[in-house]
Structures are given as structure tokens and as C-alpha cells.
KEKE-3310 file (N, C-alpha, C; in steps of 0.2 Angstrom, whole numbers, plus 5000, padded with zeros to 4 digits):
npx = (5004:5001:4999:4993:4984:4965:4954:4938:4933:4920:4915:4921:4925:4921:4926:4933:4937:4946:4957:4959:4965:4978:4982:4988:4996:5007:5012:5014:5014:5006:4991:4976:4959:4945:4927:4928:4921:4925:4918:4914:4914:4920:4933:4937:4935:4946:4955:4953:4957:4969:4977:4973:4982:4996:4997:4999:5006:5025:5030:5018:5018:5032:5028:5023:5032:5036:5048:5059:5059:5042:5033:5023:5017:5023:5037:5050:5062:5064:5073:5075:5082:5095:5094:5086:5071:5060:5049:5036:5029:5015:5013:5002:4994:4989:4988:4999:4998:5008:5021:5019:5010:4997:4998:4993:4988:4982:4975:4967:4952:4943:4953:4959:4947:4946:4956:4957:4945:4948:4960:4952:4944:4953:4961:4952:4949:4960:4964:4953:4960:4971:4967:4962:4974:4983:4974:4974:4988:4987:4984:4974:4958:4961:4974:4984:4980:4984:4998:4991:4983:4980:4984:4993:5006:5001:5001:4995:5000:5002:5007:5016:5021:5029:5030:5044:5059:5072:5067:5068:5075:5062:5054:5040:5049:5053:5054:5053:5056:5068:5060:5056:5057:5066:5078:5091:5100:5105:5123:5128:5115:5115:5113:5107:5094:5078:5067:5052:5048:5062:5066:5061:5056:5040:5042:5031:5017:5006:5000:4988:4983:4979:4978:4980:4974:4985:4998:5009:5017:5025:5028:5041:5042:5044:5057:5053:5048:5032:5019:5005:4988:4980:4965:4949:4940:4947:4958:4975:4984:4998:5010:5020:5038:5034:5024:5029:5041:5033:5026:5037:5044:5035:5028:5032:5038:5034:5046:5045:5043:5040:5036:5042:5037:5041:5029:5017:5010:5008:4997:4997:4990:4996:4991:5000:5001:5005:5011:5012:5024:5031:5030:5037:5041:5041:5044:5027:5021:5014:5020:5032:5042:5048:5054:5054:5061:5063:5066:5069:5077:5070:5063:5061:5051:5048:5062:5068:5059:5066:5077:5074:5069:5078:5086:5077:5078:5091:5108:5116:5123:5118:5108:5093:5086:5077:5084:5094:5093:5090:5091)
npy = (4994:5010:5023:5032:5024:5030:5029:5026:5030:5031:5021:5012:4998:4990:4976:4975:4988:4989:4978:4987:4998:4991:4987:4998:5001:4992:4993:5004:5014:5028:5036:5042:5047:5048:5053:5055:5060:5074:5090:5100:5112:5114:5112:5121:5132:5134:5133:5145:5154:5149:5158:5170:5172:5170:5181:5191:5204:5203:5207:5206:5191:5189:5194:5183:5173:5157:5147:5140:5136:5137:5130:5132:5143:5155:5152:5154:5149:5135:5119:5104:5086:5095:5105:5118:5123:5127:5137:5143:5143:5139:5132:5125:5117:5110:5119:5117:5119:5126:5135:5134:5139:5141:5154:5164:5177:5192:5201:5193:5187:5174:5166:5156:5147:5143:5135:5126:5118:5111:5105:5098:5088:5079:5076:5065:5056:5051:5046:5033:5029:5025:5014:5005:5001:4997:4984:4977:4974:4966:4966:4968:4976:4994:4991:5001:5011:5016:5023:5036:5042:5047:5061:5068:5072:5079:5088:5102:5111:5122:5127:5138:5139:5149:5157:5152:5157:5148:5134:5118:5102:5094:5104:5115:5126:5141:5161:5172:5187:5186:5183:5192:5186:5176:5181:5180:5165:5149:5149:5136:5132:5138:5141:5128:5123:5122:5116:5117:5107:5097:5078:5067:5057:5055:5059:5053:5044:5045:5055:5066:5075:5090:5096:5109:5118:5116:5104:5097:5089:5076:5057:5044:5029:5013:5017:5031:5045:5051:5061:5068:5070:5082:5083:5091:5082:5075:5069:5067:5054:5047:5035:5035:5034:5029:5019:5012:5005:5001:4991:4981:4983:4979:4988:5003:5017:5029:5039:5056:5075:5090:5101:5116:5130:5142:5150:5148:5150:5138:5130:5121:5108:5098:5086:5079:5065:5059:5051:5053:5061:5051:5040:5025:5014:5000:4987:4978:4963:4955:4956:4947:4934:4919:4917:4931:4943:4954:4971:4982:4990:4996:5014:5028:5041:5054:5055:5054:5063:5077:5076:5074:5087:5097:5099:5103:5120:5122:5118:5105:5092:5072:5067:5063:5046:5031:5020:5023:5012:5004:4984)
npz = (5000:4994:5000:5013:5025:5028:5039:5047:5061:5067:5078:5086:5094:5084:5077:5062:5063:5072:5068:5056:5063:5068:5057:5050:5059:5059:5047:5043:5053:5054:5051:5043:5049:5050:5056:5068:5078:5084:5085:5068:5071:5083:5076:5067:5075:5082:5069:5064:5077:5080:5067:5068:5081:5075:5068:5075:5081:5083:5095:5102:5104:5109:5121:5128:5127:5130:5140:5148:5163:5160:5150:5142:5128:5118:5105:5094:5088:5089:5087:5078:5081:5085:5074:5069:5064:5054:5058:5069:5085:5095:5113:5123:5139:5154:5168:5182:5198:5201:5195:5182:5169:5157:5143:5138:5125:5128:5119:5109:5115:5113:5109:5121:5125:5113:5112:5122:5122:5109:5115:5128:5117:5112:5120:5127:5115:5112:5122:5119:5109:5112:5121:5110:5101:5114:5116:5104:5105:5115:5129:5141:5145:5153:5158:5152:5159:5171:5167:5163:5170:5187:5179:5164:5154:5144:5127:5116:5104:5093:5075:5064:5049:5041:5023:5012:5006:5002:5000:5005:4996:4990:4993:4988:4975:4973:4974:4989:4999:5013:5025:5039:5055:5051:5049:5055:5054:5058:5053:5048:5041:5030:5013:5013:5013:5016:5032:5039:5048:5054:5050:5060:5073:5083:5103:5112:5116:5106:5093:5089:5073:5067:5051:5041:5022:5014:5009:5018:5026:5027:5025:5030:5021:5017:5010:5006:5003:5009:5005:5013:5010:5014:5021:5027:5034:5041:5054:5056:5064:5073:5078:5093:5102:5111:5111:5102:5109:5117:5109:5107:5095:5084:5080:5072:5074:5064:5053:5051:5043:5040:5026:5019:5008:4996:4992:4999:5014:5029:5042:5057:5069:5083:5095:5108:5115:5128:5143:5161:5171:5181:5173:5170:5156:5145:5135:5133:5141:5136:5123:5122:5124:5117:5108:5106:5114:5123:5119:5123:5139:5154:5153:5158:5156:5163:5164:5152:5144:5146:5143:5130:5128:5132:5121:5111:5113:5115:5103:5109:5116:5114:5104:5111:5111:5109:5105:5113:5123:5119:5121)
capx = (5000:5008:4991:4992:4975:4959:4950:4932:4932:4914:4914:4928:4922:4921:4934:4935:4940:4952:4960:4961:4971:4984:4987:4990:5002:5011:5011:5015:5015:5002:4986:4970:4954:4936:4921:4931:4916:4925:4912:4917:4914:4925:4941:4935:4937:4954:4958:4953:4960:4978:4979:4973:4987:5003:4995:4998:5014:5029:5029:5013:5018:5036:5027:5022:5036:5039:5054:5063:5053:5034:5034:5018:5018:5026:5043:5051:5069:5064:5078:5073:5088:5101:5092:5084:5066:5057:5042:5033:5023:5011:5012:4996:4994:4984:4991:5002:4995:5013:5024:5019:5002:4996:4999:4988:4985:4978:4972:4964:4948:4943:4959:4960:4941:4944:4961:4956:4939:4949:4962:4949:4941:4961:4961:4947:4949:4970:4963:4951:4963:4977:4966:4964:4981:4986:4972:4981:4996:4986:4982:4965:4957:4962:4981:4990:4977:4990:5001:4990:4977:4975:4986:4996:5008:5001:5002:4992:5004:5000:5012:5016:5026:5031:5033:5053:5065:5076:5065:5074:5073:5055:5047:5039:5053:5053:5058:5053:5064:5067:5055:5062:5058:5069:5082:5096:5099:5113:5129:5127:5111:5116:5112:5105:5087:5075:5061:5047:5051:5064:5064:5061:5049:5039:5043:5029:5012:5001:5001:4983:4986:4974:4981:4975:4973:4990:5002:5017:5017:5026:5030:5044:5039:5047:5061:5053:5044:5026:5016:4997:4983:4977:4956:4944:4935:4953:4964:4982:4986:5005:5011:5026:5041:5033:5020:5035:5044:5027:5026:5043:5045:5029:5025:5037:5037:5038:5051:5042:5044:5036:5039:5038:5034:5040:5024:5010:5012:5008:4997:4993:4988:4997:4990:5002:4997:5010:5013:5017:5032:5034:5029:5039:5038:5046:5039:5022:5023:5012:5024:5036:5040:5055:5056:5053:5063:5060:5071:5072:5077:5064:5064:5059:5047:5050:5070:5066:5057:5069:5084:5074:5066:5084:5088:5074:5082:5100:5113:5120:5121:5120:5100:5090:5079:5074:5090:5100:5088:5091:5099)
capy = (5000:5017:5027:5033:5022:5032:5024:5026:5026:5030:5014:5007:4993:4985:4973:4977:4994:4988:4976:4994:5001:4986:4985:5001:5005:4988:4997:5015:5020:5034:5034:5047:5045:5050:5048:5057:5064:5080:5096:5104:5122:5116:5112:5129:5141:5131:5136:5154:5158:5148:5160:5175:5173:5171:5187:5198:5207:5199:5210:5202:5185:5188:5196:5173:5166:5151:5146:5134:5137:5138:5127:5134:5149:5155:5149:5154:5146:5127:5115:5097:5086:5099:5108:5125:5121:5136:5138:5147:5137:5140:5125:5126:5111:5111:5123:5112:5123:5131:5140:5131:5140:5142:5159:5168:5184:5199:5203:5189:5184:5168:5161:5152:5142:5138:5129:5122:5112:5107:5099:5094:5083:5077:5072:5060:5051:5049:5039:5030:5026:5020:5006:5002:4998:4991:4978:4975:4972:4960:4969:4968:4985:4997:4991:5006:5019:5020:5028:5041:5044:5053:5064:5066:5077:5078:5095:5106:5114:5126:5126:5141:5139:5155:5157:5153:5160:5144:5127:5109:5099:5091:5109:5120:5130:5148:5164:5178:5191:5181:5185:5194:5184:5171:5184:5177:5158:5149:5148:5127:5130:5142:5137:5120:5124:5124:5111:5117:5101:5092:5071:5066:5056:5060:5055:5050:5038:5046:5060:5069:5083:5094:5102:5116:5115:5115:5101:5099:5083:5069:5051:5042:5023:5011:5020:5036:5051:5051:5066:5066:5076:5086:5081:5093:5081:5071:5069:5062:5050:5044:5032:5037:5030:5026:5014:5005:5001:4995:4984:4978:4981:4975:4994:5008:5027:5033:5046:5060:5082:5097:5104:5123:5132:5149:5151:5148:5146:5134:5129:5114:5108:5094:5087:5076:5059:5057:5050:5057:5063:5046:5034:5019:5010:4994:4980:4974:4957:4951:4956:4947:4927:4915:4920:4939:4945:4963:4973:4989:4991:5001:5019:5032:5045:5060:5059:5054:5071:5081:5076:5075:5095:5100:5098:5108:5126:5120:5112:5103:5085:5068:5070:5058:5042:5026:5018:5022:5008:4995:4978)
capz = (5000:4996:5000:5021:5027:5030:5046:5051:5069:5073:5080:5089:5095:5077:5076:5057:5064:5078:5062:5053:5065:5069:5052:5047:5064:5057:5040:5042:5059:5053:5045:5045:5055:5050:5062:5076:5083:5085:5079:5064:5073:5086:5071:5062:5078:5082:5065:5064:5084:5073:5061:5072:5085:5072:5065:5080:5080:5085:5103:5108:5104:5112:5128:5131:5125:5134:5146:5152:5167:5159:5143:5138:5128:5111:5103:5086:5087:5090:5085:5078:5081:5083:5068:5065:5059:5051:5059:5073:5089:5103:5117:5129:5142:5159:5174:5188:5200:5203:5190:5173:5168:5149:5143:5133:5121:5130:5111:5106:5120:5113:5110:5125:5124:5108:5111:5129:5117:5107:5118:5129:5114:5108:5123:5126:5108:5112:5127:5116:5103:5116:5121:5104:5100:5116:5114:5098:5106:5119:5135:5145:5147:5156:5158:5154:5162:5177:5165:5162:5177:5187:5177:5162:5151:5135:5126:5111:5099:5087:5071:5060:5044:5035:5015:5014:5001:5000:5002:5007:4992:4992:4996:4982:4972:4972:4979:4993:5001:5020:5032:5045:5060:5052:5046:5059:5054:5058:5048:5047:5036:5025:5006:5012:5012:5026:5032:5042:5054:5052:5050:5068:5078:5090:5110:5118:5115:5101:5090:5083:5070:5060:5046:5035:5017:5013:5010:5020:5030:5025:5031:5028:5022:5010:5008:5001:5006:5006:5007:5016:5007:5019:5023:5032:5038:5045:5059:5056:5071:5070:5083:5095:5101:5116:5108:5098:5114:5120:5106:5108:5089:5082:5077:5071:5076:5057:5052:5049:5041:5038:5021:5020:5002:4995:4990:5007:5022:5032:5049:5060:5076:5085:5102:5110:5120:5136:5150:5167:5174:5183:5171:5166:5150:5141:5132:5136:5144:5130:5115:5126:5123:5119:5102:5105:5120:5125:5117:5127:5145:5154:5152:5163:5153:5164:5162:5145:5140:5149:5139:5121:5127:5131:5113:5107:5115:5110:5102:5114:5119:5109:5101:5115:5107:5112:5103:5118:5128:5117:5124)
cpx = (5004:5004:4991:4983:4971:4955:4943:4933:4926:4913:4920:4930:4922:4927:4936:4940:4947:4957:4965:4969:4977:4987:4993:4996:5010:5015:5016:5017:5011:4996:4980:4966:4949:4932:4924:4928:4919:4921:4917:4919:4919:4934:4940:4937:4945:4957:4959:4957:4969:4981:4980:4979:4994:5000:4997:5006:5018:5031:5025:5015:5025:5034:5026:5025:5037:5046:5054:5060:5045:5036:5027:5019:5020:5033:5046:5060:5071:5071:5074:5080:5095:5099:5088:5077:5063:5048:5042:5030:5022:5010:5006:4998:4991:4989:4994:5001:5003:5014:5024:5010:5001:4995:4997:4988:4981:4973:4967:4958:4944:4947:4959:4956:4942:4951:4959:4950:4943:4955:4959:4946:4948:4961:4957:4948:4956:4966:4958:4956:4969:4974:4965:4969:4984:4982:4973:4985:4993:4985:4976:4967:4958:4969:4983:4985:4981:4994:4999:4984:4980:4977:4989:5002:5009:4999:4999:4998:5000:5007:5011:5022:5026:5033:5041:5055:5066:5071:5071:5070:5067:5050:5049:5044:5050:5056:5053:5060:5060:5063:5058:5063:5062:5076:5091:5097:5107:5117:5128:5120:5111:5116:5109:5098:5086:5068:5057:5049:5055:5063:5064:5055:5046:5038:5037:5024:5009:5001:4992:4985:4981:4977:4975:4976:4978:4995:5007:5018:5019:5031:5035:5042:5040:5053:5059:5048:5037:5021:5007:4995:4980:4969:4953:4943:4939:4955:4971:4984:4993:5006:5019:5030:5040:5028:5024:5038:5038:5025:5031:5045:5041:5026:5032:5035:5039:5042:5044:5044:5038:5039:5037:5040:5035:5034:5015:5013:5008:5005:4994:4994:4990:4996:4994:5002:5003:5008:5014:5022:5034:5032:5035:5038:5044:5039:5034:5024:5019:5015:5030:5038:5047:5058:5056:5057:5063:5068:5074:5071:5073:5066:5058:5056:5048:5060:5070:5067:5060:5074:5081:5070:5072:5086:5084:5075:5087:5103:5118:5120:5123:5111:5098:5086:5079:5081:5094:5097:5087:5096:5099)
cpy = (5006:5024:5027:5028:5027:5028:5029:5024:5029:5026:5009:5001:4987:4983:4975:4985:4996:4985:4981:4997:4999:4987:4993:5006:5000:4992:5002:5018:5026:5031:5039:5044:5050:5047:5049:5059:5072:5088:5098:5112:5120:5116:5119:5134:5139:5134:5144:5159:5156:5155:5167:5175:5175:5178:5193:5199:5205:5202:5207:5194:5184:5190:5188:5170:5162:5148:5139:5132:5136:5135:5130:5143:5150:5153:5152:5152:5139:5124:5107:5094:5088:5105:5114:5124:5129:5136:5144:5142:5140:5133:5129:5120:5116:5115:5116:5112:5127:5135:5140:5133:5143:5151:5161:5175:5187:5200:5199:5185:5177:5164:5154:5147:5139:5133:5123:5116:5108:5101:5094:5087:5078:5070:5065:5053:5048:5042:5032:5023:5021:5014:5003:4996:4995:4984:4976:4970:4966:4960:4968:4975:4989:4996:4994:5013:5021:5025:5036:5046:5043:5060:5063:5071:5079:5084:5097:5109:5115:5128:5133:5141:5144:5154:5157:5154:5152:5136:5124:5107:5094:5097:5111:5124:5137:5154:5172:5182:5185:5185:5185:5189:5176:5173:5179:5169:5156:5147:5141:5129:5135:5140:5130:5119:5123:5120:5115:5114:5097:5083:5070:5059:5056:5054:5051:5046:5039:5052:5060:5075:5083:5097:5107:5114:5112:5113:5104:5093:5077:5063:5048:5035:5021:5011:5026:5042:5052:5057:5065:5073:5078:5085:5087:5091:5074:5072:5066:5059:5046:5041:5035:5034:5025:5018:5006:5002:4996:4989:4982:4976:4981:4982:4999:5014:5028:5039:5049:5069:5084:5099:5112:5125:5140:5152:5151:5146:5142:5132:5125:5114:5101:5094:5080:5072:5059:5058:5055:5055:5054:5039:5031:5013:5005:4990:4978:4965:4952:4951:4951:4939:4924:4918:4928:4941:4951:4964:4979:4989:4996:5007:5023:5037:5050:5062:5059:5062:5076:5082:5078:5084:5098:5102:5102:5118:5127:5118:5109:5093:5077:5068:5063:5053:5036:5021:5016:5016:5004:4989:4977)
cpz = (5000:4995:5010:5020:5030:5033:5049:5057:5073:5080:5082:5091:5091:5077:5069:5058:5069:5071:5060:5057:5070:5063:5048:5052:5061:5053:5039:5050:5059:5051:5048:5046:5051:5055:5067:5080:5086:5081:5074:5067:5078:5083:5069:5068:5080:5075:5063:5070:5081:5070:5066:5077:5079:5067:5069:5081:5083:5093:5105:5107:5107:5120:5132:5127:5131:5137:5148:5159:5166:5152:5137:5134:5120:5111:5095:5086:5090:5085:5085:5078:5080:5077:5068:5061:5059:5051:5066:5079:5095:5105:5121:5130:5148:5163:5180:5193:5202:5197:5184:5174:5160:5150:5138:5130:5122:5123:5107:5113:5120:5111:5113:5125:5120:5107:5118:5125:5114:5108:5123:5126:5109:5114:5125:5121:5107:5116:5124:5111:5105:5119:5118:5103:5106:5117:5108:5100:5114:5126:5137:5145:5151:5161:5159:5155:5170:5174:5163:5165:5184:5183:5171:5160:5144:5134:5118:5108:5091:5082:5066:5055:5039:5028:5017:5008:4999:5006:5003:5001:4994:4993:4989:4981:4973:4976:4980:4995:5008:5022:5038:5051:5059:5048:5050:5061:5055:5054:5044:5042:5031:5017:5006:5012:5017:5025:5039:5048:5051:5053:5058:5069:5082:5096:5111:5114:5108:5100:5083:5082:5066:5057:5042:5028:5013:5014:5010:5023:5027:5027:5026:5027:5015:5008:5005:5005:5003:5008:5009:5016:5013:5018:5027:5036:5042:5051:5057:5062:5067:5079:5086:5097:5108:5116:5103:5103:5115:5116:5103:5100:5084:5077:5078:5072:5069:5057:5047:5047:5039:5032:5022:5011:5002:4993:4993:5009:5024:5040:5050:5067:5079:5093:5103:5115:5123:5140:5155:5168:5176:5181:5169:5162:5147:5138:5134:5137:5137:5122:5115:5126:5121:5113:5100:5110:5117:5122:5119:5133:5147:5156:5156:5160:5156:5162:5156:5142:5142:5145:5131:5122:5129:5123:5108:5109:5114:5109:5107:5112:5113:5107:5107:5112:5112:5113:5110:5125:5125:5121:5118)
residu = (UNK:UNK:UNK:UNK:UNK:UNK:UNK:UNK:UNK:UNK:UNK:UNK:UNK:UNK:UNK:UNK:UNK:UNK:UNK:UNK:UNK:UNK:UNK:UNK:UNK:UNK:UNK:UNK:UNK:UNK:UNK:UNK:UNK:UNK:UNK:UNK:UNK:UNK:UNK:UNK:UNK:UNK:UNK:UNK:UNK:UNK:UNK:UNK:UNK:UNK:UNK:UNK:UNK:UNK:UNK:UNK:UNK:UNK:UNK:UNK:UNK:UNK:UNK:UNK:UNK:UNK:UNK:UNK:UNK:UNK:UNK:UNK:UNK:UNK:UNK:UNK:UNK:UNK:UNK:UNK:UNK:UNK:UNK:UNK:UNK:UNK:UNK:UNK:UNK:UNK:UNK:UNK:UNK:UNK:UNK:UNK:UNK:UNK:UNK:UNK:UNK:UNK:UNK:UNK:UNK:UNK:UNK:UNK:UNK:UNK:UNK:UNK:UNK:UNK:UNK:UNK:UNK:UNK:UNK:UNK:UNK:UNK:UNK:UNK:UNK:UNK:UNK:UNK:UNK:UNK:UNK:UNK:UNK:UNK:UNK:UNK:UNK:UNK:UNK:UNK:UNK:UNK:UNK:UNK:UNK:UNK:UNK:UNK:UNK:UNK:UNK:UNK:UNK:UNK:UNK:UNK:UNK:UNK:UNK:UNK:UNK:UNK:UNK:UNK:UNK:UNK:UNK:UNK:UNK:UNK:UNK:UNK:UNK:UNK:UNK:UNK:UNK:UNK:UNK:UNK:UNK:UNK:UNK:UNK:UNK:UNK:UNK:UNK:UNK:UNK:UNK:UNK:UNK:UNK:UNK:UNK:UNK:UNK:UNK:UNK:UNK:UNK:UNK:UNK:UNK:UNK:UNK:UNK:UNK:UNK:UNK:UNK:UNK:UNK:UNK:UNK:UNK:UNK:UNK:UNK:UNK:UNK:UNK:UNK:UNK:UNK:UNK:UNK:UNK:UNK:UNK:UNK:UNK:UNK:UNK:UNK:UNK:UNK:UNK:UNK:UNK:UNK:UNK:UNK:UNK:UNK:UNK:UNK:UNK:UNK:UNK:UNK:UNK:UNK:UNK:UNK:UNK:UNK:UNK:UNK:UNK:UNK:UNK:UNK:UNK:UNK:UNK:UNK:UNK:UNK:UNK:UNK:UNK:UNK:UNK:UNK:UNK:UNK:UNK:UNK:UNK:UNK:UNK:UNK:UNK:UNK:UNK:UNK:UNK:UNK:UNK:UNK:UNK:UNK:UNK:UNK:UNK:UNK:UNK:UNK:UNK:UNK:UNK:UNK:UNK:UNK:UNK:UNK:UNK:UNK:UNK:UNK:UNK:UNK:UNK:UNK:UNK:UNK:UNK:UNK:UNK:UNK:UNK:UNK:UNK:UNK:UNK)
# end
């Protein structure tokens, strides 16, 4: 198959649709969803409150950048593996009750409702989808709800990718002047073009994304880059590396980018499924057998996201993955 799978998930229940979405974790490690039960009025103000924030002058969106200390907030000098990605991003997540509280635009007064909905309803359907797939992998119900109740730290990201001068081979050709807020690039990518996000995979359990009309998303599968048509009325769901450990192999965290286009920009919305701080993860005991021995020593999800969110502020270190938790 060299077509991402579109999954009907009215109905979850349906074995046919459980099936669906083993084969296509097998598969791809990706694939789109229809019948998510999310409103359309709730995608459409999520999209409109999108657009309105990266619109507001680069003082009001520098007044909540986000810290080292408070991860919620704006960002425009993110780094994927050591790398320089050429976008813009708003993190929202729940308040701690101490020092980490979502940081909001004075300017914009529905902002906040219409991202708080639609993490609330991100949320919901993650938790749905992860008993899915780990009765796939052979689990009774409600196994890995310790990992993620009473709490968890899964996060909202809003994505802006500006018209770029000098795409990375695979994005649309052509030419603007730079745009300033990405006037100051470093030395290391100078003439080498520029990805939106570069190839990576994402850390933790589960990965819903809506995008806007305009391709840029593409999975690595086969050996080849495969671009996913943007849907309305989709979700893209990709599995993470947490989900591969869990199944000791059995399902791949795809290599995934952002392409960006001299020619539109680019916005989307990733709500990402994790764990809490003091979760510990390894091979499920059901993936686990004479013929299969666990492949990864178990890993600690708080030190985890520590080491791989260092890396996104700067170059330092050796880039953190799962890899390093292989026997």
C-alpha cells in the first residue's frame, strides 16, 4: 500500500476497525481517521483563533514566550535534532498549580476556549485510541490507564510555517525576500534549504494533527517520502516511540517532516498523547516470549522528555531516542 490508510472510527468497538488500525500501525505507523466525533465548529474556531494569534505582532507573541521554566507559551527558534526548523509554535497544556500555567494573548479573547475544546476533545479520543492499540498488542482493558490517570503530560501545539526563500529539496521552488523573524539563521544551514520540521519522531504515545489545506506533511515509508493530502474532515494519528517500545517492535514510530513552500504558508495543530512525569515504560509482557525478548530496558518518561526537550532550545548533547535503551 503506498496510499496513508483512512480509518472510520465511529465505531471502535468494530473489530473490522480495531483490524484497521493494527494494520496500518504495522504498516505506516500513521494513518487518517474519519468519524472522530469531533464538531466541525470546534476544528474551524481552532483554525481561525491559529491564524489570528501568528498574526499579532511579534511583541505580543514575544510578551508569552515560553521558558525553560513555563513550557507553555510562544517559541520561534525550536531546534529538531540539533536543527533550526522554520516555523513558529504555541504550546498550551493544563496549569500544575505552581509555576507552569498556559499563557495567553491579551488581544485575542477567545483564543483560550477555543484551544482548551479542542484539547479537551484530543484528549478524550488519544485515550480512546490507546486502548485500541494496546488491545492489539494483547492487553485487557484498562492496563496502561495507570500511565495516564490521574494525570498526564500531554500538550496542544499550534504550528506556523512562513513562506521561505530557500525550500529543502522536496518543498515548492521559488523565491521571497526572507522574512524577517527568520532573518538570523545559523551559519550550518546556509544554502542548504530549510524544512518546516525536520525528520524526527515524535517521543511520547500518540500523535493527533489537523492540518490546514496545505500540504506539507510527509512520512517516511518504504524508503521514500510520502506526502498526506490534507482532509477537512481528518485527523492524522501517528504512533510514537513510546508505543513502539510497548510493542517491543511490532509497530514503528515513522520518520516524519514538515515541508515549507515559498509560496503559502503553512498551519497545523498537534495534540500530543503522554505520559506522566513518573511513568515507566518497556515492552508489554504480551509482546514478550522466547522468540521475541524485549528489546528495550525500561525507560523512565520523565528523564526521557527532559533530555529530548533540552535539545529543542539547543545544540548541545548527543539528540536523545529510544535507541539508547536497546539491549
Amino acid at each position: 500500500m503506498s496510499t496513508l490508510p483512512v480509518i472510520d472510527v465511529s465505531d471502535l468497538r468494530r473489530a473490522e476497525t480495531q483490524h484497521a488500525i493494527d494494520a496500518a500501525c504495522r504498516e505506516w505507523g500513521f494513518f487518517q481517521i474519519v468519524g472522530h466525533g469531533i464538531a466541525d465548529r470546534t476544528l474551524e474556531a481552532l483554525r481561525r483563533q491559529m491564524r489570528a494569534f501568528f498574526a499579532l505582532p511579534t511583541s505580543s507573541k514575544h510578551a508569552i514566550m515560553r521558558t525553560a521554566e513555563n513550557p507553555w507559551g510562544f517559541y520561534d527558534r525550536e531546534l529538531t535534532k540539533h536543527t533550526r526548523d522554520w516555523k513558529q509554535v504555541f504550546d498550551y497544556g493544563p496549569p500544575d498549580g505552581g509555576a507552569i500555567v498556559p499563557q495567553l494573548p491579551r488581544e485575542l479573547p477567545r483564543f483560550g476556549s477555543a484551544i482548551a475544546r479542542f484539547y479537551a476533545e484530543c484528549d478524550a479520543l488519544a485515550f480512546e485510541l490507546v486502548e485500541v492499540i494496546a488491545g492489539n498488542l494483547g492487553t485487557p482493558p484498562g492496563a496502561l490507564d495507570s500511565c495516564f490517570r490521574p494525570d498526564h503530560t500531554s500538550f496542544l501545539r499550534l504550528n506556523y510555517y512562513p513562506q521561505c526563500p530557500m525550500p529543502a529539496d522536496g518543498a515548492m521552488p521559488g523565491g521571497r525576500e526572507l522574512l524577517p523573524a527568520f532573518a538570523a539563521l545559523p551559519p550550518s544551514m546556509a544554502g542548504a534549504g530549510h524544512l518546516g520540521v525536520n525528520p524526527h519522531t515524535d517521543s511520547g504515545a500518540l500523535t493527533l494533527l489537523l492540518q490546514d489545506d496545505q500540504p506539507g506533511l510527509e512520512v517516511l515509508h518504504g524508503g521514500a517520502w510520502h506526502l498526506v493530502e490534507p482532509r477537512r474532515d481528518a485527523l492524522v494519528v501517528n504512533i510514537g516511540d513510546i508505543v513502539q517500545v510497548w510493542s517491543n517492535d511490532r509497530y514503528t514510530a515513522a520518520l516524519h517532516r514538515g515541508l515549507v513552500s515559498a509560496e503559502a504558508e503553512r498551519f497545523s495543530a498537534p495534540f500530543f498523547f503522554n505520559p506522566a512525569y513518573r511513568t515507566w515504560y518497556a515492552p508489554l509482557l504480551s509482546t514478550v516470549d522466547a522468540e521475541h525478548p524485549a528489546r528495550y530496558r525500561p525507560i523512565h518518561w520523565g528523564e526521557f522528555r527532559a533530555r529530548r526537550t533540552a535539545g529543542d532550545y539547543a545544540d548541545h548533547g548527543e539528540y536523545h531516542s529510544i535507541h539508547h535503551y536497546s539491549r
